[in-house]
PADORO-302702 format. One record per residue: residue in one letter; x, y, z of N, C-alpha, C in turn. Coordinates in steps of 0.2 Angstrom, whole numbers, padded with zeros to 4 digits, always signed. Layout:
# PADORO-302702
AXYZXYZXYZ;...
//
This chain:
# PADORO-302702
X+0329+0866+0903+0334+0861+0907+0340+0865+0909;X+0342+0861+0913+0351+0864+0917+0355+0862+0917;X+0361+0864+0915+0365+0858+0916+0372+0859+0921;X+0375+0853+0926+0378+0854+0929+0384+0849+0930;X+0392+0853+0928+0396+0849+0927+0398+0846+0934;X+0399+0839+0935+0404+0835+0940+0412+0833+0938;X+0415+0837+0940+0421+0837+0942+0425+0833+0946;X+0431+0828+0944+0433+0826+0948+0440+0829+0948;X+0444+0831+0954+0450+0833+0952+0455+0832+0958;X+0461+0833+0959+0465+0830+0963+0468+0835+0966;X+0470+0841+0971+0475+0844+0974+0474+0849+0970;X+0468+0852+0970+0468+0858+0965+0465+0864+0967;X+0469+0870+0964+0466+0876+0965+0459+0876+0966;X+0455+0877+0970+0447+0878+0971+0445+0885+0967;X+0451+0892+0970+0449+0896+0967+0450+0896+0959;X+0455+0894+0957+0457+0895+0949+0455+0889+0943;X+0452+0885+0947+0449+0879+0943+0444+0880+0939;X+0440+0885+0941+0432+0887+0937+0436+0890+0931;X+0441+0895+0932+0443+0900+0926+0446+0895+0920;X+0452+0889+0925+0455+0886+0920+0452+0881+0916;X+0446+0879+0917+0441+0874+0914+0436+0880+0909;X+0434+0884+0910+0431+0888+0907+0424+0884+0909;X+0423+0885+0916+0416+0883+0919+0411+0888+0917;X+0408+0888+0913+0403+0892+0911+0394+0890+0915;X+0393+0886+0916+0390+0883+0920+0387+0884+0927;X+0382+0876+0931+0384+0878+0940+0387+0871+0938;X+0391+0871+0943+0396+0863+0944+0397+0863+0950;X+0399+0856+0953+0402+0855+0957+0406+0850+0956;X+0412+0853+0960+0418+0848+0959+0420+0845+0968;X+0423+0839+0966+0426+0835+0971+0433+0837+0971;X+0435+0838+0975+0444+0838+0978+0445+0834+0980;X+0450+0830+0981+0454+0823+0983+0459+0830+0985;X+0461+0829+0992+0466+0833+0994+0466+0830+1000;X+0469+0834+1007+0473+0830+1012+0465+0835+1018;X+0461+0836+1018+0458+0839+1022+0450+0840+1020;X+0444+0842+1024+0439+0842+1023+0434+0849+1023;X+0430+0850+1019+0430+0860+1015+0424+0859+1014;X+0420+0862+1012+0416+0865+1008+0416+0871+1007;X+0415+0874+1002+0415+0881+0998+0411+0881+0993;X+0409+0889+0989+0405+0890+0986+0405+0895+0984;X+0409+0895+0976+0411+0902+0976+0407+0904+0968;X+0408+0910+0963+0401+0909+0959+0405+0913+0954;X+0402+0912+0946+0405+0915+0941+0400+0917+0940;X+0400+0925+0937+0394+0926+0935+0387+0925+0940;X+0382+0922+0934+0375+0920+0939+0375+0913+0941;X+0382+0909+0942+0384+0903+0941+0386+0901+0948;X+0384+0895+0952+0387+0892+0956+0392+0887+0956;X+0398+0886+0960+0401+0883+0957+0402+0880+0966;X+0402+0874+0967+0399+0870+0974+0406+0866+0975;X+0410+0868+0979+0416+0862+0980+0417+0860+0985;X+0417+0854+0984+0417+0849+0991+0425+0846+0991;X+0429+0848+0995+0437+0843+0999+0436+0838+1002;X+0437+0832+1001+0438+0829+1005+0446+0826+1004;X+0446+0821+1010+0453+0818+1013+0454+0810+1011;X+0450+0809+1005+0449+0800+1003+0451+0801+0995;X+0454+0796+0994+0456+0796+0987+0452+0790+0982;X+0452+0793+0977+0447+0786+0971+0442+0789+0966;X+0443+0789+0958+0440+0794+0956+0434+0790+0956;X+0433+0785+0957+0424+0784+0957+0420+0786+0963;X+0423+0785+0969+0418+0788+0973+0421+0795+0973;X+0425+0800+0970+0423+0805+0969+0419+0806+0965;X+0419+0805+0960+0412+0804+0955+0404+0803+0959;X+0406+0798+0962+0398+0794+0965+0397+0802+0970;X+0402+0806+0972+0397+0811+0978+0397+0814+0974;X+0399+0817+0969+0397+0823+0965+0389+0823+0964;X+0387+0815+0959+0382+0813+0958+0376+0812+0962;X+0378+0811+0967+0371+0810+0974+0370+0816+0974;X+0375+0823+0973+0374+0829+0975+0370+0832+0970;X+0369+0830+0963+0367+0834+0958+0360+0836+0959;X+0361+0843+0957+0350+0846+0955+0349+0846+0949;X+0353+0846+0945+0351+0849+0939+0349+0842+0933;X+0344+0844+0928+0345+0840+0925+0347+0835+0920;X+0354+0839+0916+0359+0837+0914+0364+0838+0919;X+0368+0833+0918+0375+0830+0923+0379+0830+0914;X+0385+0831+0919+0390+0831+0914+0395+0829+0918;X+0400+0824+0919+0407+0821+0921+0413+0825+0918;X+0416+0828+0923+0424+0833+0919+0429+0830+0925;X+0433+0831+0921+0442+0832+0926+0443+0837+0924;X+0449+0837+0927+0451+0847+0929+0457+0849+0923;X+0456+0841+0920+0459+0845+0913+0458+0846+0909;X+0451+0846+0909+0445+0848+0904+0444+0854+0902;X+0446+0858+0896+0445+0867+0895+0440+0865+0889;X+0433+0870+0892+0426+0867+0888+0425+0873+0883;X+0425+0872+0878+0423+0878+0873+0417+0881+0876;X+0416+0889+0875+0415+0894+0876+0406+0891+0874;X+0404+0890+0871+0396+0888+0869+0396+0879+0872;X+0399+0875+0878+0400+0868+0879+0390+0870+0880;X+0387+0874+0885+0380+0873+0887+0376+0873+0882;X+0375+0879+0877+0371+0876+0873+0373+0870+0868;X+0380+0869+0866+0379+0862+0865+0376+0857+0867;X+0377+0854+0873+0374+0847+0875+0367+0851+0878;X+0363+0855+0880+0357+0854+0879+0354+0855+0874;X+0356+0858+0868+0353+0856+0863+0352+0851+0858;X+0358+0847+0863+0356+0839+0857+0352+0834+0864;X+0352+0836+0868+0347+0833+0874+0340+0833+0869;X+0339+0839+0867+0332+0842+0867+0330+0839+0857;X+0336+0838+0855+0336+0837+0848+0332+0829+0849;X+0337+0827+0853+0336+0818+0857+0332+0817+0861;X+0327+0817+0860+0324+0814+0868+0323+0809+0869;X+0324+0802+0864+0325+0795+0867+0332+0794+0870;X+0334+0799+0870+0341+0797+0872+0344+0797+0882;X+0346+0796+0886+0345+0795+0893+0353+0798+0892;X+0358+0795+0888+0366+0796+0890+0368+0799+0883;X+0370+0805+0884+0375+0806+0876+0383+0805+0878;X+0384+0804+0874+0394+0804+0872+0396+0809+0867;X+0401+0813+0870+0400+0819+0866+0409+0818+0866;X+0412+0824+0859+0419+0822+0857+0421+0828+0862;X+0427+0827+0864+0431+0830+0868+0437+0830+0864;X+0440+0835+0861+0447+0835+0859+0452+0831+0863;X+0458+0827+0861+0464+0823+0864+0470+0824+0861;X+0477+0823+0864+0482+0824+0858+0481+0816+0855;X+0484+0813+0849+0484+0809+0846+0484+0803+0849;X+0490+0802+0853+0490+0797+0855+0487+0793+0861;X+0484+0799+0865+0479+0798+0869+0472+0797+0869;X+0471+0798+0863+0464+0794+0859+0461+0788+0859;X+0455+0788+0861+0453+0782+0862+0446+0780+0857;X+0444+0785+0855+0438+0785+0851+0437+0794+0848;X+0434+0793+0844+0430+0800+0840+0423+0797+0835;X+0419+0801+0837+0413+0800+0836+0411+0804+0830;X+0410+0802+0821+0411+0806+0818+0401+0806+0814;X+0398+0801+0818+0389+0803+0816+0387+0800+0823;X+0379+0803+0825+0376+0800+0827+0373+0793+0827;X+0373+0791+0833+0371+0783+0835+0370+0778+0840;X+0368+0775+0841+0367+0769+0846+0374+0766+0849;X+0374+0766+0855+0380+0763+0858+0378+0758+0860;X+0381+0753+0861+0378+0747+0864+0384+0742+0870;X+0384+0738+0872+0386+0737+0878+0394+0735+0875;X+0394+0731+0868+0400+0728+0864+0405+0733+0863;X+0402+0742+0863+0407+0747+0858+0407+0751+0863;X+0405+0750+0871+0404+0756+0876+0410+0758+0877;X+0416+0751+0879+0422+0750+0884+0428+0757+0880;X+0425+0760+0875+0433+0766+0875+0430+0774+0877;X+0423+0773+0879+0423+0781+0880+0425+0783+0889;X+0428+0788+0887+0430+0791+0896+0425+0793+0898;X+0425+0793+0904+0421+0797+0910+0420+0805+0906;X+0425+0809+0905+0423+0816+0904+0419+0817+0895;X+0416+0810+0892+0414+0809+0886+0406+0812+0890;X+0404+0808+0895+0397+0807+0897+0391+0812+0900;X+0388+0813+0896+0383+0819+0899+0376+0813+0900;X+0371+0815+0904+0365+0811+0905+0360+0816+0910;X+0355+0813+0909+0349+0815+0912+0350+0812+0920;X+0349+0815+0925+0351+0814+0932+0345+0809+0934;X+0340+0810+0933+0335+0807+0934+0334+0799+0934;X+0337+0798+0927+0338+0793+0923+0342+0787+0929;X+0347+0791+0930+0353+0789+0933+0350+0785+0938;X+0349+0791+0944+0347+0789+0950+0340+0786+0951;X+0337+0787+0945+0329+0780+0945+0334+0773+0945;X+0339+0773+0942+0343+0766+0939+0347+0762+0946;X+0348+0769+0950+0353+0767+0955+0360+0766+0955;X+0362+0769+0949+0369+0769+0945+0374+0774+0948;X+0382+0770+0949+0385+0772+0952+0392+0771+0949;X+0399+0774+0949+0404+0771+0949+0409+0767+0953;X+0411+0762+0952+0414+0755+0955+0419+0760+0959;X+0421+0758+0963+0427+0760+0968+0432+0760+0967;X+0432+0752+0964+0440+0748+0964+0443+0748+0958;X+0440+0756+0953+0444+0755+0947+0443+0760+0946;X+0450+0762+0943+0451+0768+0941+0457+0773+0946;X+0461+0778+0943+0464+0783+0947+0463+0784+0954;X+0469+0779+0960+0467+0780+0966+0464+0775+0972;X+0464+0769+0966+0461+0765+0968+0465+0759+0966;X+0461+0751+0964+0468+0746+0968+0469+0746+0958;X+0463+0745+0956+0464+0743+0947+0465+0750+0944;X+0469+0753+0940+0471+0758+0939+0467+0762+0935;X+0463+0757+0930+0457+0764+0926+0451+0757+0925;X+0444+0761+0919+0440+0758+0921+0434+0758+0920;X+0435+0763+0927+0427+0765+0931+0421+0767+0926;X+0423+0770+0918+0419+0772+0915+0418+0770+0910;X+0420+0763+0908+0419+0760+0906+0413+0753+0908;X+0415+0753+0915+0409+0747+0920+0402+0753+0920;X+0404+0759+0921+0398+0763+0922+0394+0763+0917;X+0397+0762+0909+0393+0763+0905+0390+0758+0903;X+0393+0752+0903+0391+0743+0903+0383+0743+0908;X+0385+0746+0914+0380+0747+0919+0373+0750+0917;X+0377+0756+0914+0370+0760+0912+0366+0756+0905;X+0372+0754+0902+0363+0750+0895+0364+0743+0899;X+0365+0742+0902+0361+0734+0906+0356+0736+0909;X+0356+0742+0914+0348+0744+0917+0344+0748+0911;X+0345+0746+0907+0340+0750+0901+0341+0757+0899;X+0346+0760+0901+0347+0768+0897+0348+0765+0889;X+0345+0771+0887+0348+0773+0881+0354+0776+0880;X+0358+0775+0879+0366+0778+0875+0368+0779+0869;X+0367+0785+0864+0369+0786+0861+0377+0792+0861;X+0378+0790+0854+0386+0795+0852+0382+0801+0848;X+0386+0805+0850+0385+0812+0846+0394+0815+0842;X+0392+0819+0836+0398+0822+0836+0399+0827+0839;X+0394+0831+0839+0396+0837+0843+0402+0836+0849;X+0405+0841+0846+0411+0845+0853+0411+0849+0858;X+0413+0848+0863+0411+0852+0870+0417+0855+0873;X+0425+0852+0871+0431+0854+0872+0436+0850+0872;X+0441+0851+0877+0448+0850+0875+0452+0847+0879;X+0455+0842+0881+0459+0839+0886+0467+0844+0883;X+0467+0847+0889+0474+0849+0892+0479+0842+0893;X+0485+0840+0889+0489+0838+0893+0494+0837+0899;X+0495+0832+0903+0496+0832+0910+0499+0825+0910;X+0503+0826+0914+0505+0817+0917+0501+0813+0922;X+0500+0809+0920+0495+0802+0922+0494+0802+0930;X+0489+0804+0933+0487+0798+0940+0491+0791+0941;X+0488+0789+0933+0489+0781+0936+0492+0777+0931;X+0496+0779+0925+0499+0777+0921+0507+0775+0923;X+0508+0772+0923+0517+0772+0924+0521+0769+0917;X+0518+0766+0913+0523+0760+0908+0516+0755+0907;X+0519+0751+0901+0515+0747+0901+0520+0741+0904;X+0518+0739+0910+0521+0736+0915+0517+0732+0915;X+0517+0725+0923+0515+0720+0924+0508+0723+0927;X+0507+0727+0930+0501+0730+0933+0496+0733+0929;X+0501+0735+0924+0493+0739+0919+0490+0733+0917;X+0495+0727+0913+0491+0722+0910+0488+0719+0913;X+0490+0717+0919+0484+0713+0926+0479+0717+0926;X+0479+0723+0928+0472+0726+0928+0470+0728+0922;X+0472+0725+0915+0467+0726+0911+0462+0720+0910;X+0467+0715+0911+0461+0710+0912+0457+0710+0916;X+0458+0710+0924+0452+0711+0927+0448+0716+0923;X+0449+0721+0921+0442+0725+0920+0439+0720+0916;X+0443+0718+0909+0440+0714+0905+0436+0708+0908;X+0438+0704+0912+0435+0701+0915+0428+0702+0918;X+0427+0710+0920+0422+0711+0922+0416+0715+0918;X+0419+0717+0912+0416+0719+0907+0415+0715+0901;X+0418+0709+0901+0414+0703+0896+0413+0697+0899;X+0418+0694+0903+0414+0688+0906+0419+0684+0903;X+0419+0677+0907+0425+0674+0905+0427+0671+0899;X+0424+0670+0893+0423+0668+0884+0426+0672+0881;X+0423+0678+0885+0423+0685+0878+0430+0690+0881;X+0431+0689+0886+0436+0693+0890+0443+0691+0886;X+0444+0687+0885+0450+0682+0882+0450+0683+0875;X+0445+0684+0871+0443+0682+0863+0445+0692+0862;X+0441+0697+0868+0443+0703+0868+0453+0704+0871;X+0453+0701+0872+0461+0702+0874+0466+0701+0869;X+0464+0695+0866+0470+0694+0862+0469+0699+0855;X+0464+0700+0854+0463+0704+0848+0465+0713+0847;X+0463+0715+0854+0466+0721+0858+0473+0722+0858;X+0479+0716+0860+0486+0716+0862+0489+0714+0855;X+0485+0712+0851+0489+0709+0843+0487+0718+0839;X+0482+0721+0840+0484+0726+0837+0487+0732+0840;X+0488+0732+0847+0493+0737+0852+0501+0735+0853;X+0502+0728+0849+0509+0722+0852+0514+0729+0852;X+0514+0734+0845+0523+0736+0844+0522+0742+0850;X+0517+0745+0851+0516+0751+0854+0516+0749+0863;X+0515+0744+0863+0514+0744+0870+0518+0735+0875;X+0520+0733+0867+0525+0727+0870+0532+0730+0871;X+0535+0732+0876+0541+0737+0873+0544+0734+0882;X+0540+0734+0887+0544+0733+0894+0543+0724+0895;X+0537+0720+0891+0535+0714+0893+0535+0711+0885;X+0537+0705+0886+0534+0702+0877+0527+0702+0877;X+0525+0698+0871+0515+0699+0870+0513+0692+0875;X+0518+0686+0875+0516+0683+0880+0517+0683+0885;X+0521+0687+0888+0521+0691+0895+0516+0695+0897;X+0513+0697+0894+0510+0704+0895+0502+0698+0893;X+0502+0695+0888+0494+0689+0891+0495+0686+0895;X+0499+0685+0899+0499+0679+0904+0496+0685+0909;X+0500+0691+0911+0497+0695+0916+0489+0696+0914;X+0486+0698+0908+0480+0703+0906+0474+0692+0909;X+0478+0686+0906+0474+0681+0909+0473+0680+0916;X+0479+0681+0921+0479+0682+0927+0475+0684+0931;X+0475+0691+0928+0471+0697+0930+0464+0696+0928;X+0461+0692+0922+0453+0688+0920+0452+0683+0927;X+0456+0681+0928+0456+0672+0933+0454+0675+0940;X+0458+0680+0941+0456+0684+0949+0449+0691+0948;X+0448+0693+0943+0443+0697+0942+0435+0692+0942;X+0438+0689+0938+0430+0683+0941+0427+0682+0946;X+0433+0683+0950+0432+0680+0957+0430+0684+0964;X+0429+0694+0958+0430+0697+0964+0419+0698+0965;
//
């Protein structure tokens, strides 16, 4: 098997992005920048395929990566991703370890606070426990993918109207069309910290667009019954610019108008 990373990144050095991720691999990355490029430049016996364009949104940067893929393992990165030195034969070896498996979830080091999950054995993911892993957690079988017709949403995530997301809907997406998704411990690397795309405060915007997502990733019972229980255990950490009933009125607003889209 081969594996090939997709990158999604913003304004970024083309030449010095394969070194600062430690692209061991062929990849290709997407550029969100002001113009439109192709280049192809090579580590090693390694191809690394970058495509500029002049449109902003990381899912449909994502979705071109992925229409472009050859290779049989896909791997999702951002450009602040630094991959340990062994990231390839990790993830093909639990591919090969796995073969009922179509998606792995593999750990990616975070600083503390920006932790959303850590996967400490292997196991079944399921559509209830998908919504904390990020996009750069996701390796899968390409085939699997594009037999599915699986794609990331537009309208969510860095760049787009709902500010994050995408990789959450896409994983819901993928065990609705019948992937198999499993977590693994195994580690691949390291998120570098960086200031946000799309984060500004927990404001009236993040809260709306939480519940739209949630709206769209539980439906209208469960979106509600996952809200309150979500914002009662984040209340001291993240009630600080809005009260908790300020901040559920927006994350209900934001359920009421995502229904709808």
């Amino acid at each position: 098997m081969r594996l090939q990373v997709l990158v999604s990144a913003v304004n970024a050095d083309l030449e010095k992005l394969p070194e600062k991720m430690n692209l061991r691999t062929d990849a290709l990355i997407v550029n969100q920048c002001d113009h439109y490029d192709y280049a192809e430049l090579s580590r090693g016996d390694r191809t690394i395929r970058c495509l500029s364009m002049a449109e902003r949104g990381v899912g449909l940067s994502r979705n071109t990566a992925l229409m472009r893929c050859d290779a049989e393992i896909c791997l999702f990165g951002d450009e602040d991703i630094v991959y340990d030195d062994a990231y390839e034969k990790t993830i093909l070896e639990e591919f090969e370890k796995h073969p009922e498996s179509d998606v792995l979830l593999f750990n990616v080091k975070v600083c503390e606070e920006r932790r959303t999950y850590w996967n400490d054995s292997f196991g079944r993911v399921r559509a209830y426990n998908s919504g904390r892993y990020p996009a750069y957690a996701i390796a899968a079988r390409r085939e699997k993918l594009h037999a599915k017709n699986l794609s990331f949403y537009l309208c969510f995530g860095g760049g787009t109207k709902y500010c994050n997301g995408e990789d959450s809907l896409f994983l819901k997406d993928a065990i609705k069309a019948g992937l198999r998704v499993y977590k693994t411990p195994a580690l691949i690397g390291e998120e570098i910290p960086r200031p946000s795309t799309w984060f500004h405060g927990f404001d009236k915007k993040f809260f709306y667009d939480r519940g739209v997502l949630y709206g769209e990733l539980y439906g209208p019972v469960m979106a509600r019954v996952r809200a309150i229980r979500w914002l009662r255990k984040n209340q001291t950490e993240m009630c600080s610019e809005l009260t908790y009933s300020q901040a559920m009125a927006e994350m209900k607003q934001g359920m009421r108008d995502g229904i709808r889209l």
